[in-house]
C-alpha positions in Angstrom: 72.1 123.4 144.3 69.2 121.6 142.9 70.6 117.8 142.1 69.2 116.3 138.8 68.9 112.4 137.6 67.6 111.8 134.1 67.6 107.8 133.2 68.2 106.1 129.7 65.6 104.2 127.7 64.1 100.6 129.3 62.9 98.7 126.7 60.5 95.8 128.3 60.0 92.8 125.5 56.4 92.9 126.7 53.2 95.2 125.2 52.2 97.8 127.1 48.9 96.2 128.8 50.6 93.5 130.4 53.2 96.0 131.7 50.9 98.0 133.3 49.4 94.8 135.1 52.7 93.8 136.8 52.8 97.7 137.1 49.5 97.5 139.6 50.6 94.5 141.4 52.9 97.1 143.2 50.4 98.2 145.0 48.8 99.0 148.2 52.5 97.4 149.1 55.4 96.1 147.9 57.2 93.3 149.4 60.2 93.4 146.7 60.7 97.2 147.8 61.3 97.2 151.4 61.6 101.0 151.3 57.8 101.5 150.0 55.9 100.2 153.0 52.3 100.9 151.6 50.0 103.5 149.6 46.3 104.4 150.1 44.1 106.0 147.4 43.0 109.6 148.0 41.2 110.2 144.6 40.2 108.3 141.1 38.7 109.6 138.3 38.1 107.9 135.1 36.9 109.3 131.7 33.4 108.1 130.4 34.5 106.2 127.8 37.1 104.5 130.5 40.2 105.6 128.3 41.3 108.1 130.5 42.3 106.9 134.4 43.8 109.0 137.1 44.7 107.7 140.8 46.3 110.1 143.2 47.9 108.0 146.1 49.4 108.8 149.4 53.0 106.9 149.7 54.6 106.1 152.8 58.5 105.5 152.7 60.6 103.6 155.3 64.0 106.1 154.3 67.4 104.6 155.6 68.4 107.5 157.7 71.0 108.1 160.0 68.9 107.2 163.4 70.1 110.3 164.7 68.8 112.0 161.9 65.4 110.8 162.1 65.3 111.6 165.7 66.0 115.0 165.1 63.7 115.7 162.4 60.8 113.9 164.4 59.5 111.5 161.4 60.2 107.5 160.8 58.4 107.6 157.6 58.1 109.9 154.7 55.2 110.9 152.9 55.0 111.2 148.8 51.8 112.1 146.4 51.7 110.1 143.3 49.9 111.0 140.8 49.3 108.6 137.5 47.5 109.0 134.6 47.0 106.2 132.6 45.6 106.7 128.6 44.3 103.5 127.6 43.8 105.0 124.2 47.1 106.4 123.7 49.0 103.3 125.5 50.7 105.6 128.2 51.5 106.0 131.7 52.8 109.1 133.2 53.6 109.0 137.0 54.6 112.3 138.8 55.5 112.4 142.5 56.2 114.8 144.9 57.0 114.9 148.6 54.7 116.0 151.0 56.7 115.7 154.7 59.2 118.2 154.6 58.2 120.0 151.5 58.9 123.5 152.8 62.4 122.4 153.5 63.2 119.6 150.6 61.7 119.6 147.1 61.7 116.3 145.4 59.7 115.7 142.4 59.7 112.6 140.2 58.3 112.3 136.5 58.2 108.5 135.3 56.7 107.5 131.9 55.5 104.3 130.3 55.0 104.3 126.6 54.8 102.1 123.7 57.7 101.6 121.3 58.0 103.5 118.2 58.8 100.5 116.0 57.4 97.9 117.9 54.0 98.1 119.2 54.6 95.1 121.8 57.2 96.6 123.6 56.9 98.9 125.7 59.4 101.7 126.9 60.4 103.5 130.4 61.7 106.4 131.2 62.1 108.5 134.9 63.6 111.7 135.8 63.9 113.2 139.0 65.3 116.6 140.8 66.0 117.2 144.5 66.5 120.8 146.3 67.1 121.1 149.7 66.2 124.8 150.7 67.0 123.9 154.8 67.5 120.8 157.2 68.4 121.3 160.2 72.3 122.3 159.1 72.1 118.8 157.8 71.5 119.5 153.9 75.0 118.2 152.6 74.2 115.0 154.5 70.5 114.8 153.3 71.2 114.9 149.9 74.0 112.5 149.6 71.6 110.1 151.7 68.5 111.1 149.2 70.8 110.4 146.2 72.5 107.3 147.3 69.4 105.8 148.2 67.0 106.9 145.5 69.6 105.7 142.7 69.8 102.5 144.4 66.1 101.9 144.5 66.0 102.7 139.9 67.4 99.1 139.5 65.9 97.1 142.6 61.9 99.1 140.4 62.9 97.5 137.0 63.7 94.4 138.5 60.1 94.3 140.4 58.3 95.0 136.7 60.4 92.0 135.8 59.2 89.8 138.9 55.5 90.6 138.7 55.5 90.0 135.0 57.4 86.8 135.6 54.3 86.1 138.1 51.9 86.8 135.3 53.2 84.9 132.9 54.0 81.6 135.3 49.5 82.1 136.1 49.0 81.7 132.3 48.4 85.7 132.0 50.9 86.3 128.4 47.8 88.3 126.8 45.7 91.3 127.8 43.7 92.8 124.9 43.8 96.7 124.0 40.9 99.0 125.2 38.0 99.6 122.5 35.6 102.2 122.9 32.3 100.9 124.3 29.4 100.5 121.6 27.8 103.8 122.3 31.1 105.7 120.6 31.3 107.1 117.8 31.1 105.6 114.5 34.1 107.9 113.9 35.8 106.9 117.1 35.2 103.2 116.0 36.8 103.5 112.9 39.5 105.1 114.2 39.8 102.4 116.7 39.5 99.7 114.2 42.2 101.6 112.2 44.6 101.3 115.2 44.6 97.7 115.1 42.2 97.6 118.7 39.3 95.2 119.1 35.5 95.7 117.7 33.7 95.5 121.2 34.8 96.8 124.7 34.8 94.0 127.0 35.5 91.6 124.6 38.9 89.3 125.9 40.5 86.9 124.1 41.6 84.1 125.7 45.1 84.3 127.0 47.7 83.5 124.3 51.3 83.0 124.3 53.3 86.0 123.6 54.9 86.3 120.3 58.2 84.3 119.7 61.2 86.7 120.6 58.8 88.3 122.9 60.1 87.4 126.4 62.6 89.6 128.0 63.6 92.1 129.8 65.2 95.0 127.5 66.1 95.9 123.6 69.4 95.9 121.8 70.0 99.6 120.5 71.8 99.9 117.4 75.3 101.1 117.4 77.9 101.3 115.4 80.4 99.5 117.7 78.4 96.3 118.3 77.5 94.4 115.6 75.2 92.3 117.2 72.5 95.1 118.2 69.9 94.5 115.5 67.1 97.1 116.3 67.2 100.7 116.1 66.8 103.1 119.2 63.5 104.0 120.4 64.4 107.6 120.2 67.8 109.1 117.5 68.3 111.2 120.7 68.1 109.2 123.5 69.7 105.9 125.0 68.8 102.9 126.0 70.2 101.1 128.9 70.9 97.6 127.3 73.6 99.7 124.8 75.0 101.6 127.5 75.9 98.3 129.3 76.9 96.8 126.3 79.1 98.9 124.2 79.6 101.5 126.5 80.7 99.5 130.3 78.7 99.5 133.4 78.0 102.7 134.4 75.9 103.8 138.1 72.7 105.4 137.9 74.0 109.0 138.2 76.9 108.3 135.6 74.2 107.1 133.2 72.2 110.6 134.2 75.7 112.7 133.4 76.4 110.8 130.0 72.6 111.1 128.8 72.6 115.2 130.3 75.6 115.6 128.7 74.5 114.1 125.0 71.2 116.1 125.3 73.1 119.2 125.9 75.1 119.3 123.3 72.1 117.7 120.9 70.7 121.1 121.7 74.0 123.6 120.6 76.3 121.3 118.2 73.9 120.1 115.5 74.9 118.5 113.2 78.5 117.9 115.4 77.6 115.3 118.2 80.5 113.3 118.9 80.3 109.3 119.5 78.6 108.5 123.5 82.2 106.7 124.4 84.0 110.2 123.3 82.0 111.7 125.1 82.2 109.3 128.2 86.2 109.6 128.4 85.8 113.3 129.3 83.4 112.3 131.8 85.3 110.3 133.7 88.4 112.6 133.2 86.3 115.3 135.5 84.9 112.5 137.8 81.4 112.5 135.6 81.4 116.3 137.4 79.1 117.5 134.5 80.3 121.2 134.6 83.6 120.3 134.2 83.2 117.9 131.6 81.3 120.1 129.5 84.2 122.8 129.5 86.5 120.4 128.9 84.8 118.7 125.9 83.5 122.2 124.4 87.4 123.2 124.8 88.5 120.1 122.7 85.7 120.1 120.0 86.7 123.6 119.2 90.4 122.7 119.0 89.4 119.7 116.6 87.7 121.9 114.5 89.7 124.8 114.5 92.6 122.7 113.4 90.7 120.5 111.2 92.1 117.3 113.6 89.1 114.7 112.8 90.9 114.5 109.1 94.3 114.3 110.4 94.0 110.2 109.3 93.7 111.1 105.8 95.6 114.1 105.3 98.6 113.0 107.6 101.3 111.2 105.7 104.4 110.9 108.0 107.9 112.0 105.9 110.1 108.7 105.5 112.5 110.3 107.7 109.7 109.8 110.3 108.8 106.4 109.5 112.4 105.3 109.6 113.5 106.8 112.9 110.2 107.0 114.8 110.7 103.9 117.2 106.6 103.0 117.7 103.8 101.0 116.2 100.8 99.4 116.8 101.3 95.7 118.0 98.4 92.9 118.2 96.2 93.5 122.0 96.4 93.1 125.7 95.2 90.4 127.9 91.9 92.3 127.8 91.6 93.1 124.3 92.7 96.4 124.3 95.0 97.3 121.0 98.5 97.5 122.2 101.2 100.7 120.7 105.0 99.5 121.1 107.3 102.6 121.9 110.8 102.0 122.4 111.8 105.2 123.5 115.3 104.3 124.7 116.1 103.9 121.1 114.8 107.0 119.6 116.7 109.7 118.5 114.3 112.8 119.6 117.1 115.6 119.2 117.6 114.0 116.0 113.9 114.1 114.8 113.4 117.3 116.3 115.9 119.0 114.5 115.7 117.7 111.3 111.5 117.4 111.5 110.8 119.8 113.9 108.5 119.6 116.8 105.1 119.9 115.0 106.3 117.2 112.6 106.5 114.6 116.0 103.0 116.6 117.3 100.6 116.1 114.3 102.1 112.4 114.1 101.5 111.6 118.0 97.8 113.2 117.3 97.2 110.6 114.3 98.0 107.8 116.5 95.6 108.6 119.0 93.2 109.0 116.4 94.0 105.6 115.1 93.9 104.4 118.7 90.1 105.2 119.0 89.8 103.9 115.7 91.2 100.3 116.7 89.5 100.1 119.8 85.9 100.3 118.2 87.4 97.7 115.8 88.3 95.6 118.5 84.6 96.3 121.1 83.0 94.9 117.5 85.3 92.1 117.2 85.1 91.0 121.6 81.8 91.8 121.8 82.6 94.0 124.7 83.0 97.8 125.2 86.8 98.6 124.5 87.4 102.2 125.2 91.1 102.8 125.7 94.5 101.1 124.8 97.9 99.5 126.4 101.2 101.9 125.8 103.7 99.4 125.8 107.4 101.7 126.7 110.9 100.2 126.2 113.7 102.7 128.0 116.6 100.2 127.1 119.5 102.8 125.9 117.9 106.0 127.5 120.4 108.2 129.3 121.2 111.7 129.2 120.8 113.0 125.6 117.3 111.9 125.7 117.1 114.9 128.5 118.3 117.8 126.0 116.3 120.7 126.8 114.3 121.4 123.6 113.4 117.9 123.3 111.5 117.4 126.7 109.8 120.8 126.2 108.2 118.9 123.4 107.6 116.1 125.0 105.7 117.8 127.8 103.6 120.0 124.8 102.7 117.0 123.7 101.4 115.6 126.9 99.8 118.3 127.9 97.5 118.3 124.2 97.0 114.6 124.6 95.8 114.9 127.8 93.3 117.9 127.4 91.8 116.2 124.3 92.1 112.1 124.3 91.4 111.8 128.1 90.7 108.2 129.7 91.9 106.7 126.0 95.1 105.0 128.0 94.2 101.9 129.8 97.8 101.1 130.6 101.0 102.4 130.6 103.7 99.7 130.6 107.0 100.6 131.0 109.9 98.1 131.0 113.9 98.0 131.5 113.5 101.8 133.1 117.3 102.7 133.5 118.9 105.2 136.3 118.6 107.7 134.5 114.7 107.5 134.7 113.5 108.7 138.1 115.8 112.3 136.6 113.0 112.1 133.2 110.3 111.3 135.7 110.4 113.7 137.9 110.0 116.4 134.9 107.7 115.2 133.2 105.2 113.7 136.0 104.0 116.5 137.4 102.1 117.4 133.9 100.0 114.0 134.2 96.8 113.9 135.4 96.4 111.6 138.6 94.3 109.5 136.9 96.8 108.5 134.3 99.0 108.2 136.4 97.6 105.4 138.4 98.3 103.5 134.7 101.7 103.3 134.8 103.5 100.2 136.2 107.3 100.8 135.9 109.7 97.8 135.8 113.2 98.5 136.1 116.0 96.0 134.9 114.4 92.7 133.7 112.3 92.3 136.4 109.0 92.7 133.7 109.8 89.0 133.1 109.1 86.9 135.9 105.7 87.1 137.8 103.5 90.4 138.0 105.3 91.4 135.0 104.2 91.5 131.3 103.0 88.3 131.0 99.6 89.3 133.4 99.0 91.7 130.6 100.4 90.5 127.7 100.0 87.2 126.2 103.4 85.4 125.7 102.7 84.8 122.2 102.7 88.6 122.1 105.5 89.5 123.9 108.2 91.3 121.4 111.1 89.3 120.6 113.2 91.9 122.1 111.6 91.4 124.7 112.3 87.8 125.2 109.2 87.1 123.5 108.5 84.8 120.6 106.9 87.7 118.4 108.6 89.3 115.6 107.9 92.6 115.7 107.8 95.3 113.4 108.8 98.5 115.3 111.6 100.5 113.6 115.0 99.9 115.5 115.6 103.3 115.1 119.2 105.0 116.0 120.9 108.3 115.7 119.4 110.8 112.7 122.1 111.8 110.8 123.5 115.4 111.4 123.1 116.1 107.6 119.8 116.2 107.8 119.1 118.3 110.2 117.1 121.6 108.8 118.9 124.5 109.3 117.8 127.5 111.9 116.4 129.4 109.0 114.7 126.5 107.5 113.6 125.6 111.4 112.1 128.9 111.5 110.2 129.1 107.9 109.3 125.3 107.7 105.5 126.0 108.3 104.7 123.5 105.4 104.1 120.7 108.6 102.7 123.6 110.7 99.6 122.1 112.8 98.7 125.6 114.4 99.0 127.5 111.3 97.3 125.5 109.0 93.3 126.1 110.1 90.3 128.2 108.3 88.9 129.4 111.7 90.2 132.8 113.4 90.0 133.5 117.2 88.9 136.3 118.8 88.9 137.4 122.4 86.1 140.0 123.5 86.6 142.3 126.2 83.9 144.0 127.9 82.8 147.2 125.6 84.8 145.8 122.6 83.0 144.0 119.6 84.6 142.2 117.3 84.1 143.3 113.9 84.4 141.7 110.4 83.3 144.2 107.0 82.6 142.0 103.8 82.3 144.3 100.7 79.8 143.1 98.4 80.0 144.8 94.8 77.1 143.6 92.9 74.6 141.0 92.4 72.9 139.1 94.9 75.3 136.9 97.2 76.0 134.8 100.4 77.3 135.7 103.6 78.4 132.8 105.5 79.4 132.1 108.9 81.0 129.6 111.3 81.8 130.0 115.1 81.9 128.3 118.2 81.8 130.3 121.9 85.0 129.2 123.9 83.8 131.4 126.9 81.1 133.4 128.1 78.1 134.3 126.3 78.1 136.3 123.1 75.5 138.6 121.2 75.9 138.2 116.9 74.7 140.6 114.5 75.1 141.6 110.9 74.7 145.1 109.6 74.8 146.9 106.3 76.3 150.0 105.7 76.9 152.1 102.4 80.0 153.7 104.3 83.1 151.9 104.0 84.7 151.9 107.8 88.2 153.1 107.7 89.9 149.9 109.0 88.3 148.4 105.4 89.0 150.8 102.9 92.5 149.6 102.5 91.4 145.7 101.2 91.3 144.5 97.8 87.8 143.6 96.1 86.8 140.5 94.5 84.4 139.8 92.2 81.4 139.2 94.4 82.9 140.5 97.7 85.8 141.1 99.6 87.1 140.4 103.2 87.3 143.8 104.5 89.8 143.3 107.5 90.3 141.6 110.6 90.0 144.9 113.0 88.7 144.9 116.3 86.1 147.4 116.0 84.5 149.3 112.8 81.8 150.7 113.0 82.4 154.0 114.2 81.2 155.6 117.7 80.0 159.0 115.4 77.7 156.4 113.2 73.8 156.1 114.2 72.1 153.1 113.9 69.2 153.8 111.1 70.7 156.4 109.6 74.9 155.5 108.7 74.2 151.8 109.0 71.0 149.1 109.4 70.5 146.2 111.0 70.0 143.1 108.7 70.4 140.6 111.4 68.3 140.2 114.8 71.0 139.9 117.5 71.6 136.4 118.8 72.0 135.6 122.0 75.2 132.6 121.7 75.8 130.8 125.1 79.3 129.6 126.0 79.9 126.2 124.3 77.6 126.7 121.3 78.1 126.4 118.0 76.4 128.2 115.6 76.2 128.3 112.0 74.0 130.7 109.8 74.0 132.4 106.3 72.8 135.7 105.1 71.6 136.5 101.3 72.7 139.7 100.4 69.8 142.4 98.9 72.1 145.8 98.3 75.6 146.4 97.4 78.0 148.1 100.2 79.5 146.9 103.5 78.7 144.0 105.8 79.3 144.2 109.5 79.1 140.9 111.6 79.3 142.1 115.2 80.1 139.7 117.9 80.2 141.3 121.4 79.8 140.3 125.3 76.2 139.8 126.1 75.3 142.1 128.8 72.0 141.2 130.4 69.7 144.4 131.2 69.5 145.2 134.8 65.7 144.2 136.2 63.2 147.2 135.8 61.4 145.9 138.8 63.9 147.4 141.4 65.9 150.4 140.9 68.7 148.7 142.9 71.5 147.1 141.2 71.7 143.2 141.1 74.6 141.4 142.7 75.5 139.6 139.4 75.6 143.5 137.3 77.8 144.8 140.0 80.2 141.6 140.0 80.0 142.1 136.5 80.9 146.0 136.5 83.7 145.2 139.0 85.4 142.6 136.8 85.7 145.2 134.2 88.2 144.0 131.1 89.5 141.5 132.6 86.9 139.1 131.9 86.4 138.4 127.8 85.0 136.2 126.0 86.3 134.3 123.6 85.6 132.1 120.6 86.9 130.7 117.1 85.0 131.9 113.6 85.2 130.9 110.2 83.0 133.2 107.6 83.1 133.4 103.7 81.7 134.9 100.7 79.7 133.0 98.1 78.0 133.7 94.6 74.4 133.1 95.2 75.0 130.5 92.0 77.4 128.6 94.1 75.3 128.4 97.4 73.8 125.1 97.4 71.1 125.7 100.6 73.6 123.8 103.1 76.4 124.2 105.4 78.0 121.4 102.5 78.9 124.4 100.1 80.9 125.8 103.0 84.4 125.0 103.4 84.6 125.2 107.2 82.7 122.2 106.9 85.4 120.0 105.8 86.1 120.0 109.7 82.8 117.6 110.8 83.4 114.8 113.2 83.8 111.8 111.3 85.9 109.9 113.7 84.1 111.2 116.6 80.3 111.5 115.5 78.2 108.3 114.2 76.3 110.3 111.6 77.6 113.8 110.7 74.9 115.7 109.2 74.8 119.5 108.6 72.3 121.9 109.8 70.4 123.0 106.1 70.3 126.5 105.1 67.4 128.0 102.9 68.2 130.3 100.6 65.7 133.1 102.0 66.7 136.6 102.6 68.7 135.2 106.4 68.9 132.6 108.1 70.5 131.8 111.4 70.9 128.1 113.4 72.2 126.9 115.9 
C-alpha cells in the first residue's frame, strides 16, 4: 500500500528572495538537521537570461534504523537526488526528490514548493507532499515504513524551523532586503516592460542597499481566515487549501499525518460535493472517530452527509419547534461552560418521565429534539472557540440519575434510548468531551450494562460515573466545573433553569391509533430524496412524461455504495410501469418501478440516448439538469457500473471474476431527488430546485450551488 503525506499551507512573513537565501544556507550540510549529513552537486544549468536555475544534488542521509536493520541491508547512509528548479522570474521553487539506494525495493518521492503569496507579494508560501511504496525488504516492509513515516514526519517541523534559523541569521548580519531579478540590458524592450510592469528593478545587478523589512513583516507564518476565530485577519492563500497557523489555531494540534488526513480528506470531497463542503472541525470529528484511518472516515462522513441531506437535518434549528408538552417535561438544557470552556448541557435523567413522553409524544418527537441539540451543541461551541480564543470542538454532558429506578427500564423506552445513541453516534462523533454523571443509584450498573455496549470505545473513556454524593468532595465536579456553576441542586450556588420535570399525565398519552398515524413529527418520513438499492443486472428507473413545450429535467443524488453509471433517455413509448400516472401540465412523475424500459426495446430505434452515461463513484454527489427538446417519455437510468474486462488478455481478471461470484448480493445503493420544471421557472441554478433547501449551513462556511446553464444538458458533479 503506497503511504501518502500531503502538508498544509506555510506562510513565511518574509518575500520570496530572502527565503530562498536562508533556503541555500542548507547546504553542502546542515548542522540543524542531524539526519542530512551533506549533498554534493552533480549538475547546474542556468537559462541565459539567469531566470531559470536548476541544480541536481546527491543527498546523503544518516536514517535512524534499527542497527540490526542496517546490518542486514548492508548501507549506513541513504542516498536521495534532489532536483530544484528555481524561476527567478516567476518567484518559485520547486524541489522534487527521489531515492536512489534501494530504489528497486522502496519508492520514495518528494515534491516541495516555494511560491509567492497571492495577496501579498512579500510573503512567501510552502508547501510539500510526499509518497512512499515499499515493493520488498527483506520481510521487513511493515517495519520500514513505520520507521520511514515516523521519521520523515518528524523531520517536516525540525525543516520549517531551520528556514526560520537561517533567516533569523540573515536578518541578525543586516541581510532584511534582496532585490528581484531584472532581465539584463540586452532583453527585450518587451521583456523590460514587462518587467517594469511587475514592480522588478530597471537594471540587472543593480542592489539596493539592505533595508529593513516592512513593519508587520517579521515572522514566521500567516493567520487564515476563518469563521471561528475572530482574530484571523487575512484571507487564505488558496479557498481550497489550509494553512498551518489556522489548523493550530482554530482547529487543535494535530501530527503531521493527521494534518495530511484532514487536508486529503477536504480535497476529496472538494472534488465530489461542490457546492456541499462541510466546516474543517466537522470534518475532523469523524477523523478522529476512525483513528484519522482515512478510508474509514470517508465512509463514515459520506454515510452522515447523505443522512443530513436526505432528512433535510442542517434546518432542523429553524424548523424544529419542541410541543410545550416537551418543553415542560423534557428534563435538559444548556447551562453556562466547563472548566475548559466547553458549553455544558444539564440532563437530569432521574427525573424524567420517558414512558411518559414516549407515549404521549412518541419516539421521533424525543429523536428530532435530541438531533436539534446537537446541532445547537456545534453551534455554541464555535460561539465559544470565538469567544476563548481557542479551538472548542466538543461539549460537557452533565447527567443527574437522582430518582432513577426501575420504570426508567420499560422496554420501549430503552429501545429508544439506544436508537438514539446509535444516530448520535454515527453522525455527531467526537462532539462529547465529557460525560459527567452524578448521584448514579443501584439501579444503574442494570441500565448500564444495556445500553454500553452500543458506545463506541472512545466515548466511553468520557464518562466518569459518581455514585452517591461522592461528585462533591475532591476529583469530583468541582475539577470540571466551576463552583459558581455548579446547579443548586447540586449543592451549587447556581440557579438553574432545567425543567423539574415529573410524571406526564396519563390523559395525555396518544392513543395506539393516534401512536400509529401521528406522522405529523415523523423525522424519517418527512424527506424529498428516495433511496434506491441496485443489484447487479437491475437499473433503477424513473419515466418523466413531458406533454408540451420546452421544459426542465432535474436531478439530485448522492452514491451511498459502490459506483454507479447515470443516463437519461427519451422514448415516444410509454413503458407499462408509467402508463397508469396522472399528467401535469408540463410533466408527470411516471412511477417509482425498478426497471422500465423493456428487454424487447432497441436502443436507436424504441428509445435514444439524450444523456452520455456518467460514471458516479461511491460518495459522490452529483447534481445535473436536462432541457427537454420533444414531447414523450424520460428515462433516468441509474445502474452498477461494470468495468469492461481488458482486451489485452483473453483471460479474465481477478477483480471480474470476484465480481461475477458475488453475483446479487452486492448492490449499490444511493438517495435521489429529481423534479420537473417549466423552462419559465428554471432560473440556471441548482437555487430553483427544491432539494436544495437541504445545503449545509451549519456545517459548511460558504454554501454555494454548482450553476446550471440552460443549454440543451448539463451534468456536474
Amino acid at each position: 500500500m503506497v503511504q501518502k503525506y500531503q502538508s498544509p499551507v506555510r506562510v513565511y512573513k518574509y518575500p520570496f528572495e530572502l527565503v530562498m537565501a536562508a533556503y541555500e544556507k542548507r547546504f553542502p550540510c546542515c548542522p540543524q538537521l542531524p539526519v542530512f549529513v551533506g549533498s554534493e552537486v552533480l549538475r547546474e544549468w542556468r537559462s541565459p537570461d539567469g531566470a531559470i536555475h536548476v541544480v541536481e544534488r546527491s543527498c546523503r542521509l544518516n536514517v535512524d534504523a534499527p542497527r540490526l536493520l542496517k546490518k542486514m541491508a548492508g548501507v549506513e547512509q541513504v542516498v536521495f537526488l534532489q532536483t530544484n528548479t528555481v524561476n527567478w522570474r516567476e518567484r518559485t521553487l520547486r524541489i522534487e526528490a527521489r531515492n536512489e539506494t534501494f530504489a528497486s525495493r522502496v519508492v520514495v518521492l518528494e515534491t516541495c514548493s516555494y511560491s509567492v503569496h497571492p495577496e501579498n507579494e512579500e510573503w512567501t508560501c510552502f508547501e510539500q507532499s510526499a509518497s512512499l511504496d515499499i515493493k520488498s525488504f527483506f520481510g521487513f516492509e511493515s517495519t520500514v515504513e513505520k520507521i520511514a513515516m515516523k521519521q520523515y514526519t518528524s523531520n517536516i517541523k525540525r525543516g520549517k524551523e531551520v528556514i526560520e534559523h537561517y533567516l533569523k541569521e540573515l536578518i541578525s548580519q543586516g541581510i532584511t532586503f534582496i532585490p528581484r531579478w531584472t532581465p539584463p540590458p540586452a532583453a527585450s524592450g518587451q521583456e523590460e516592460e514587462h518587467s517594469q510592469a511587475a514592480g522588478h528593478h530597471p537594471a540587472a545587478g543593480h542592489r539596493p542597499a539592505a533595508q529593513p523589512l516592512e513593519s508587520g513583516a517579521h515572522g514566521s507564518t500567516k493567520e487564515q481566515s476563518g469563521s471561528c476565530c475572530p482574530a484571523a485577519e487575512a484571507v487564505s492563500p488558496d479557498a481550497g487549501k489550509l494553512d498551518a497557523d489556522y489548523i493550530e489555531r482554530c482547529l487543535g494540534q494535530l501530527s503531521p499525518l493527521q494534518e495530511s488526513c484532514l487536508i486529503r480528506l477536504r480535497r476529496w470531497l472538494q472534488e465530489t460535493h461542490k457546492g456541499k463542503l462541510p466546516k474543517d472541525e466537522h470534518i475532523l470529528r469523524f477523523l478522529r472517530a476512525r483513528d484519522f484511518h482515512l478510508e474509514k472516515a470517508r465512509e463514515m462522513l459520506c454515510q452522515s452527509l447523505a443522512w443530513r441531506k436526505q432528512y433535510q437535518v442542517d434546518s432542523i434549528l429553524q424548523s424544529w419547534r419542541p410541543p410545550a408538552l416537551l418543553e415542560e417535561y423534557y428534563t435538559g438544557g444548556w447551562h453556562h461552560q466547563d472548566r475548559d470552556g466547553r458549553p455544558l448541557y444539564i440532563l437530569r435523567l432521574g427525573q424524567m418521565d420517558t414512558k411518559g413522553l414516549v407515549k404521549a409524544l412518541g419516539e421521533e418527537a424525543l429523536l428530532r429534539h435530541v438531533l436539534s441539540i446537537n446541532e445547537e451543541g456545534q453551534k455554541r461551541c464555535e460561539e465559544n472557540t470565538s469567544a476563548f480564543g481557542r479551538p472548542i470542538t466538543s461539549w460537557t454532558c452533565l447527567v443527574d440519575l437522582e430518582g432513577l429506578n426501575m420504570r426508567h427500564l420499560w422496554r420501549p423506552g430503552v429501545k429508544a434510548l439506544l436508537r438514539i445513541i446509535e444516530v448520535v453516534e454515527d453522525n455527531y462523533p467526537e462532539t462529547l468531551g465529557r460525560l459527567l454523571i452524578v448521584r448514579a443509584p443501584r439501579v444503574f450498573p442494570v441500565l448500564w450494562t444495556l445500553v454500553s455496549p452500543f458506545i463506541n470505545d472512545n466515548t466511553r473513556q468520557k464518562f466518569l460515573i459518581y455514585s452517591g454524593n461522592n461528585y462533591q468532595g475532591p476529583g469530583g465536579l468541582v475539577d470540571y466545573v466551576d463552583r459558581e456553576v455548579i446547579p443548586d441542586f447540586l449543592g451549587g450556588e447556581c440557579m438553574c433553569t432545567v425543567p423539574e420535570g415529573g410524571l406526564v399525565p396519563k390523559s395525555l398519552y396518544q392513543r395506539e391509533e393516534e401512536a400509529e398515524s401521528s406522522d405529523h413529527i415523523r423525522l424519517w418520513t418527512e424527506t424529498i430524496y428516495h433511496s434506491a438499492s441496485l443489484p447487479r443486472g437491475a437499473p433503477h428507473e424513473i419515466a418523466v412524461e413531458i406533454l408540451e413545450g420546452e421544459s426542465v429535467i432535474t436531478w439530485d443524488f448522492d452514491i451511498l455504495k459502490g459506483d454507479v453509471v447515470f443516463s437519461l433517455f427519451h422514448s415516444k413509448r410509454a413503458p407499462e410501469a408509467g402508463q397508469q400516472e396522472g399528467q401535469a401540465a408540463s410533466g408527470s412523475a411516471a412511477g417509482d418501478s425498478s426497471q422500465l424500459i423493456e428487454r424487447s426495446w432497441v436502443l436507436g430505434v424504441d428509445y435514444s440516448l439524450v444523456e452520455s452515461p456518467l460514471v458516479c463513484r461511491e460518495g459522490e454527489s452529483i447534481q445535473g439538469s436536462h432541457v427537454t427538446r420533444w414531447p414523450g417519455f424520460y428515462i433516468l437510468q441509474w445502474k452498477m457500473h461494470s468495468p469492461l474486462p481488458s482486451s489485452s488478455s483473453s483471460l479474465p481478471r481477478v477483480d471480474d471474476v470476484l465480481a461475477s461470484l458475488q453475483g446479487s448480493s452486492h448492490r449499490c445503493k444511493l438517495i435521489y431527488y429529481y423534479e420537473v420544471l417549466a423552462s419559465k421557472d428554471f432560473r440556471g441554478s441548482m437555487s430553483s430546485l427544491e432539494s436544495c433547501t437541504s445545503g449545509f449551513s451549519q456545517l459548511s462556511g460558504a454554501t454555494t450551488s454548482s450553476s446550471h446553464s440552460q443549454s440543451s444538458s448539463h451534468l456536474s458533479r
